[in-house]
N, C-alpha and C positions, 0 to 999 in steps of 0.2 A: 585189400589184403595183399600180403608178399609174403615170396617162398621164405622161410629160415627165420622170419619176424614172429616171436609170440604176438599173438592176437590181443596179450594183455598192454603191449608199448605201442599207445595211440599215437596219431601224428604227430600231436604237439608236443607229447615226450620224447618221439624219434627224433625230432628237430633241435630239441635241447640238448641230447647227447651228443649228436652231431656239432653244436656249435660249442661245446664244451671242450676245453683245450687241456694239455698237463698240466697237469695241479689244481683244474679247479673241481671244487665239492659239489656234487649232490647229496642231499638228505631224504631219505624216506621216512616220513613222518608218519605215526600210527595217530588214530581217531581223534587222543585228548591233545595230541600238541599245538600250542597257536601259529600252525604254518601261516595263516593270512596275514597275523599280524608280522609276524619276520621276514618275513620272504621277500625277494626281489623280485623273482619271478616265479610264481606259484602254479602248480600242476595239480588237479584235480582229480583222481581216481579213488573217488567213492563208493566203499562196499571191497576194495580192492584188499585183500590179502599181502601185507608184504612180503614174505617167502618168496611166490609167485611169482610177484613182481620181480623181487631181485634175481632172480633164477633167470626171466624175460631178460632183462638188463646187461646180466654179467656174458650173455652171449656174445653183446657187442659191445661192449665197454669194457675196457682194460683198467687191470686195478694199477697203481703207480707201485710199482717194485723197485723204486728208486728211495721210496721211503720208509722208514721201517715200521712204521705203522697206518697202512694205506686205509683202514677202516676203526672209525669212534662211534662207540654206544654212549646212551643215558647211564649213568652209572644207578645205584641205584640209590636212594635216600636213606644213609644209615637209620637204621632202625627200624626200615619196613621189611616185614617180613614174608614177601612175596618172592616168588620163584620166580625163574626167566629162561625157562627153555627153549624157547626160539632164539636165544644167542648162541645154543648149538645148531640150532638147524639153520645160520645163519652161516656159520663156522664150513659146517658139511655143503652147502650149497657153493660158498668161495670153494672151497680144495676143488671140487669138481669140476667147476666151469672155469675157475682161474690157475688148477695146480699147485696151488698155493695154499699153507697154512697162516693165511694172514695174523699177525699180530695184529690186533686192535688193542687202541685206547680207552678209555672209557674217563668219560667226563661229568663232575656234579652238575646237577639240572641247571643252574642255573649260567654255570660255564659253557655249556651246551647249548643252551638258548643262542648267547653273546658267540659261541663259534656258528651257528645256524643264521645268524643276521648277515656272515660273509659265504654263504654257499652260491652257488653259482643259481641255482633252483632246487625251490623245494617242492617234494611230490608229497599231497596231502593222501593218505588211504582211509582205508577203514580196519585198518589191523586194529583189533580189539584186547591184542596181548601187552599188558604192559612194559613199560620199560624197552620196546621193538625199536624206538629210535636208531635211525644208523646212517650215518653219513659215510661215504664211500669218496674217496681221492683219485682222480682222473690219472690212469697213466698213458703211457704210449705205443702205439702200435710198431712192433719192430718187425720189416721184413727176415 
């Protein structure tokens, strides 16, 4: 354990943000998406809540403010008619930890997959909300 670390960023995701440079992508992946199959290097947090998680993350991970859309969701598949209110509480967790009203993108599934094959790592969860997908863009720490 360490002081300021959520309990929920294992070591082997502390080490991937750490080696994570400007501009590259993490993806937090919820329960249905095939992270094993796309991913370069895949991260494991099973049962894991993304909220959470991302909450854990954005404490030490800067979003990229150098682009104007530092975070991409799944869009959603025209014509299903599911809600997605965890891309407010996704919204509310950035403004708070980052000050920021990020603009995100949002990308059809299958655009999304194809931008998920070039993430830096992908973290598998168990968010069971759909459409939670959410890639996040590495920015920089400025003294």
């Amino acid at each position: 354990m360490l002081i300021g670390i959520s309990p929920l960023i294992s070591p082997e995701l502390l080490r991937i943000l750490a080696e994570m440079g400007h501009g590259d992508e993490l993806l937090l992946a919820d329960a249905n998406f095939p992270a094993a199959r796309l991913a370069h290097r895949l991260i494991r947090c099973p049962g894991m809540p993304i909220p959470e998680l991302l909450d854990g993350i954005l404490r030490l991970f800067p979003l990229d403010k150098y682009t104007a859309k530092p975070v991409t969701l799944m869009d959603v598949v025209p014509g299903d008619p599911v809600d997605t209110p965890i891309w407010q509480r996704y919204a509310e967790i950035i403004e708070e930890r980052c000050g920021m009203r990020a603009a995100d993108e949002r990308l059809e599934r299958y655009d999304f997959y194809e931008r998920a094959k070039s993430a830096y790592a992908i973290v598998a969860t168990g968010e069971r909300a759909q459409y939670a997908n959410i890639i996040l863009k590495k920015g920089v720490i400025i003294p």
